[in-house]
C-alpha positions, -999 to +999 in steps of 0.1 A: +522+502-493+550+475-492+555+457-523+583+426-522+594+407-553+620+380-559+641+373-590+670+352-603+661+319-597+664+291-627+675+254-637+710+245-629+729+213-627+738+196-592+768+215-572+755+249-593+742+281-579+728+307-580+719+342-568+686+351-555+674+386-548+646+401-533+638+441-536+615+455-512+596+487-516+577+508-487+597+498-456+626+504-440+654+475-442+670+490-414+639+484-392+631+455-407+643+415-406+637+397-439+637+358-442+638+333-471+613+306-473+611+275-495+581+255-508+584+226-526+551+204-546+537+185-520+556+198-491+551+221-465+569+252-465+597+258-449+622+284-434+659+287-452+678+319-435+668+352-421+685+382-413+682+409-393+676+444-391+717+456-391+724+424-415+746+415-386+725+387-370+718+355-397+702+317-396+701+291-416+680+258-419+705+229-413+698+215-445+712+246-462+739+256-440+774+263-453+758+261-487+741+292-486+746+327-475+719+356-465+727+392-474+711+420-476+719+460-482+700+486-467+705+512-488+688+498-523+662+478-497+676+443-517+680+411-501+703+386-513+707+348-513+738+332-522+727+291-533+762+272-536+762+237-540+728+231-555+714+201-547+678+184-566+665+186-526+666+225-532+640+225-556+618+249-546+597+281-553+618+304-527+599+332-516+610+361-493+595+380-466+598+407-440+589+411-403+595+443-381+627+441-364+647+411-354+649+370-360+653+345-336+662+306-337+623+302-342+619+325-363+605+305-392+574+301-371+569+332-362+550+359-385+564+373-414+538+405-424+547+408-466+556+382-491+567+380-525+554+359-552+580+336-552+612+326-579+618+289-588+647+270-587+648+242-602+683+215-593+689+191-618+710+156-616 
């Protein structure tokens, strides 16, 4: 059974951040590749970063590149998201998921098999 849950998200101000994490329970991060989507009201969802299986291979969106940095450690199964530079566009519900192995430059449209609920973050003017 493979449970995945997301916290810290919140409100902050424009140029804030914030860190988001993700724990996973009932896989193995070190076989796995674990990706952070956004979806915002009215929008489609949409792929942010992913990382790989060694943590060694990342990818960003455009929109949030250079703002935001993917982590992850194996060894607690936690996956991190660094949000610098908020901006009001990042308001979102920010969900993470996991897929066996590897990501790839498509890899937001490729299959993730376990999702979290979701943490909102909420960018303010």
């Amino acid at each position: 059974q493979v449970q995945v849950a997301e916290s810290g998200g919140g409100a902050v101000q424009t140029g804030g951040s914030l860190r988001l994490s993700c724990h996973a329970s009932g896989l193995r991060f070190d076989e796995t590749a674990l990706g952070w989507f956004r979806q915002a009201p009215g929008k489609e969802r949409e792929g942010v970063s992913c990382i790989n299986w060694s943590g060694r291979d990342t990818y960003y969106s455009d929109s949030v590149k250079g703002r935001f940095t993917v982590s992850k450690n194996n060894a607690n199964n936690t996956l991190y998201l660094q949000m610098n530079s908020l901006k009001p566009d990042d308001t979102a519900i920010y969900y993470c998921a996991a897929r066996p192995w590897g990501c790839s430059d498509s890899w937001a449209n490729i299959k993730f098999h376990h999702w979290g609920q979701g943490t909102q973050v909420t960018v303010s003017s």
